[in-house]
C-alpha positions in Angstrom: -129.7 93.5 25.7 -127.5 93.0 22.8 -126.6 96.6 22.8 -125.4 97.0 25.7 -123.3 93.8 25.2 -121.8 95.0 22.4 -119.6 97.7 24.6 -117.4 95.5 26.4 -116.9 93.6 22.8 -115.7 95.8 20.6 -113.4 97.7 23.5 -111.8 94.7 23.5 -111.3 94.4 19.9 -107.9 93.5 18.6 -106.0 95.0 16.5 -105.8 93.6 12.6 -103.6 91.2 12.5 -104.0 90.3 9.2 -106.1 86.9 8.6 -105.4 83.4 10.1 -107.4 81.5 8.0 -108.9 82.3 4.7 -112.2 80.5 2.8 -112.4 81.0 -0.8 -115.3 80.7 -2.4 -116.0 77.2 -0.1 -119.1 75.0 -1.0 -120.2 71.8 0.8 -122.3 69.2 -0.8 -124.4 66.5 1.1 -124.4 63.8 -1.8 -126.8 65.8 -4.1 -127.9 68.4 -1.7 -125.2 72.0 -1.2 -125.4 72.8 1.9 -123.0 76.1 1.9 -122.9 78.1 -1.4 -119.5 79.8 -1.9 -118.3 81.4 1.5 -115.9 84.2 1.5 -114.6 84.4 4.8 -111.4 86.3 6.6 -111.1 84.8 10.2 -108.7 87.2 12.0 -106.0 86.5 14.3 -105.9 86.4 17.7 -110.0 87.7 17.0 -113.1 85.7 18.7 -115.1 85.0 14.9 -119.0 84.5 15.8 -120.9 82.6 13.7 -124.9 83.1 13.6 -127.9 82.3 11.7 -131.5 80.0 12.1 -130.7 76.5 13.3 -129.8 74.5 9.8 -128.0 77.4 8.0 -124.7 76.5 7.6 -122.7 77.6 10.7 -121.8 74.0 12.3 -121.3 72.4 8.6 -118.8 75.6 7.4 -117.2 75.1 11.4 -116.1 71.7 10.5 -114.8 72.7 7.2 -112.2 74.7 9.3 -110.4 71.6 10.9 -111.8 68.9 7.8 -114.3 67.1 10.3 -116.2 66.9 7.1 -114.3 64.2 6.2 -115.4 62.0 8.3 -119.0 61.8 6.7 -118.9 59.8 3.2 -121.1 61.6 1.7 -119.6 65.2 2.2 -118.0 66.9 -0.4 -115.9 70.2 0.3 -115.4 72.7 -3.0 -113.4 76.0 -3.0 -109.9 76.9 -0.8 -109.7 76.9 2.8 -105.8 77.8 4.2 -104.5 78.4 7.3 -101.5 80.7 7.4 -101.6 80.7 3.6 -101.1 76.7 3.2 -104.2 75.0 1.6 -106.1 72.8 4.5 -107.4 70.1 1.3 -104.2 69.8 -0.3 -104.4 65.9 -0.4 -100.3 66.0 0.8 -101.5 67.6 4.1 -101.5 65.0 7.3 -105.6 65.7 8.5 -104.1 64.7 12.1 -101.2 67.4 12.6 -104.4 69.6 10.9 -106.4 69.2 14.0 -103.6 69.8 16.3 -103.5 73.0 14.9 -107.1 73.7 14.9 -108.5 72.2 17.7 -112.6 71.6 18.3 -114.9 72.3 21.5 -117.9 70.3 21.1 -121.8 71.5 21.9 -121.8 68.9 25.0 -119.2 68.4 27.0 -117.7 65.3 25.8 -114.3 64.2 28.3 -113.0 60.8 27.7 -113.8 58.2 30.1 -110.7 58.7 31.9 -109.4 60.4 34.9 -108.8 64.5 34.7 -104.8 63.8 34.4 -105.2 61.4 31.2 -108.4 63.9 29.3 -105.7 66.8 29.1 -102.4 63.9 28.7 -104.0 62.2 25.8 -103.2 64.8 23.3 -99.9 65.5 24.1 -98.9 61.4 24.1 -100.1 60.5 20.5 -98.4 63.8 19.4 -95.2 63.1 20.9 -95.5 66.1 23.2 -94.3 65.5 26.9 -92.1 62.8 27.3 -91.1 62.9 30.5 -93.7 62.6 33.9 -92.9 66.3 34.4 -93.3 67.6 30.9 -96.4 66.3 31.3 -97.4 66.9 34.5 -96.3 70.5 33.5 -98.3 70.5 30.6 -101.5 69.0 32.5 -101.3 72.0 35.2 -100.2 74.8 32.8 -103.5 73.5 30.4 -106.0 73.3 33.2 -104.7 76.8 34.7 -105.1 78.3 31.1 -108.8 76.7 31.3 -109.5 78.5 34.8 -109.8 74.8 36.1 -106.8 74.3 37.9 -107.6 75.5 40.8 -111.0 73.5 41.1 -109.2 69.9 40.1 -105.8 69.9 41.2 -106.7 67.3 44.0 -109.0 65.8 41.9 -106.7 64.6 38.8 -106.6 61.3 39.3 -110.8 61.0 39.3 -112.7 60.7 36.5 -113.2 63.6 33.8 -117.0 62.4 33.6 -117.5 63.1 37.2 -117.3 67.2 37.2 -120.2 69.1 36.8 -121.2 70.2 33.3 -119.5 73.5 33.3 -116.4 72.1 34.5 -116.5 69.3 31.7 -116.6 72.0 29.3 -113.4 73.7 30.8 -111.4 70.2 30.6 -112.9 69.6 27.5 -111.3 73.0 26.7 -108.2 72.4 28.3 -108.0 69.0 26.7 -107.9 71.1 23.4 -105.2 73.7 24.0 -103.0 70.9 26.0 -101.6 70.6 21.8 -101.1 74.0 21.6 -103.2 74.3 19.1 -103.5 77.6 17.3 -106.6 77.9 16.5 -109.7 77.0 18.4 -112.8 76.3 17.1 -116.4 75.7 19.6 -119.6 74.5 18.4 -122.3 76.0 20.8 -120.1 75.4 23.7 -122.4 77.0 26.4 -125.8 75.3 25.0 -126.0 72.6 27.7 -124.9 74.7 30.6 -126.6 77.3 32.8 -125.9 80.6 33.3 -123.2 80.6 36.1 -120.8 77.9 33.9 -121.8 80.1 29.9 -120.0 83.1 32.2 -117.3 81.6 33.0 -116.6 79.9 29.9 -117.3 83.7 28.5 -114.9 85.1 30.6 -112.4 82.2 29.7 -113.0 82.8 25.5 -111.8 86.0 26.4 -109.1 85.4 28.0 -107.4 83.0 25.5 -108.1 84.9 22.5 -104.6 86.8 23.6 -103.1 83.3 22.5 -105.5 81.9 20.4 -107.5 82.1 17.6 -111.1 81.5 17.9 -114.4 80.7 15.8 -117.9 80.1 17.7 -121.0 78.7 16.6 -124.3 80.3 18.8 -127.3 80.5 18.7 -127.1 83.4 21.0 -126.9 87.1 19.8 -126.2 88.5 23.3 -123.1 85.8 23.8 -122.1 87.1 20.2 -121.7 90.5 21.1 -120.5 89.9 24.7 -117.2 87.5 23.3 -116.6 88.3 19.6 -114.5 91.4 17.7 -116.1 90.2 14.3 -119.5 88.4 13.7 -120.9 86.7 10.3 -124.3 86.5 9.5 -125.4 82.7 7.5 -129.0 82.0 6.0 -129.8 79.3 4.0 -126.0 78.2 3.2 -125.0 81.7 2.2 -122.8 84.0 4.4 -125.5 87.4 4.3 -123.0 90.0 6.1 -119.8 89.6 8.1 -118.2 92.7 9.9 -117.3 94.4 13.2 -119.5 93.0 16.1 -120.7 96.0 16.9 -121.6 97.0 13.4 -123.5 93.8 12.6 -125.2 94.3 15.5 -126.2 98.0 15.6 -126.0 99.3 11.9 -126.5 95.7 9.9 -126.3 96.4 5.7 -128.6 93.4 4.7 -132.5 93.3 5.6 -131.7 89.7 6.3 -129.4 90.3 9.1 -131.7 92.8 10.3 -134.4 90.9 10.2 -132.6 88.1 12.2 -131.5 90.2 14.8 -134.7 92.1 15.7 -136.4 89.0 15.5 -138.7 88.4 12.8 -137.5 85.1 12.2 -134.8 82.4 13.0 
């Protein structure tokens, strides 16, 4: 139950760090239809953020407002402040591709490139001018798939396709693919929606563990994964950000009938 989730959580919960990134007043417009309705949001440091709400609420579109994967759709339109570290993502001066080295992005499905293990996790590191040496990079490979909890399961398998491992492990290299940057703040999109329960644990387990180093916002649709992996959950209906807070306060002691209503299930 979500309760009993919720222990392991929050005695795991960092200490305040002070914020990482920082959304002011953020709206997003879909040509003539506003799809998020000025979000206040503190994501902390070296926190796992969990974002929940009904399917078509705003937590995927405010997600890619974090790394500007917005921009990618013409008819998108991003209002309000977004910074990371202070500096404003949408300053028009900021290079969008040193952007999403720093804020790197876990898909919903597993998506490696159609290339062998070695090149998913080398990619990053080439066009970034990271690793320019055989053994930087085979360095960075290893150190990337051990930090994934993959290592161990691929290490003879490097030079085979990516799109050969099972689902979970996809996920992992798809994961290790995104921290091979260094990035310093990781943002996942249902990342456990298309796996079973074995491969969610692990990649549980694995949220958990790089949240020491990283930085971390996650999209799901489930309330028990929330608890189980995040020190700070917010609640979105409708495009509007209803309650954000401790995970174990959202969960237990919500302020808004709309977060309560969501969690004990009347609707979503």
């Amino acid at each position: 139950m979500v309760e009993n989730a919720i222990v392991d959580s929050d005695k795991n919960a960092s200490t305040n760090r002070g914020p990482k990134m920082i959304s002011e007043n953020t709206n997003v417009f879909y040509g003539d239809k506003q799809a998020l309705f000025d979000i206040n949001l503190e994501i902390g440091q070296n926190e796992v953020t969990a974002l929940i709400g009904p399917s078509g609420c705003g937590k995927s579109t405010f997600l890619r407002c974090l790394n500007r994967m917005n921009d990618v759709i013409d008819i998108c339109r991003v209002t309000g402040k977004i910074t990371l570290d202070g500096d404003d993502i949408y300053d028009p001066a900021l290079d969008v591709v040193q952007l999403r080295a720093r804020v790197g992005m876990v898909f919903q499905k597993p998506n490696p490139f159609p290339k062998s293990v070695y090149d998913n996790i080398a990619y990053g590191p080439r066009i970034h001018g990271v690793g320019n040496t055989k053994a930087e990079l085979d360095e960075i490979v290893q150190s990337s798939l051990e930090r994934a909890s993959l290592w161990n399961e691929v290490k003879d398998r490097l030079d085979e396709p990516g799109t050969g491992l099972s689902g979970g492990q996809q996920q992992r290299l798809c994961i290790a693919r995104a921290i091979a940057v260094n990035p310093e703040v990781i943002l996942m999109d249902e990342p456990c929606s298309a796996l079973d329960p074995i491969a969610t644990a692990k990649i549980e387990e694995l949220i958990d563990e790089l949240r020491m180093n990283f930085t971390i916002v996650i999209v799901t649709h489930s309330m028990q994964q929330a608890a189980r992996v995040s020190q700070r959950t917010a609640f979105f209906h409708l495009g509007e950000l209803v309650e954000v807070g401790d995970t174990a306060e959202i969960f237990t002691n919500p302020k808004d009938d709309r977060t309560q209503g969501y969690i004990t299930g009347r609707f979503g």
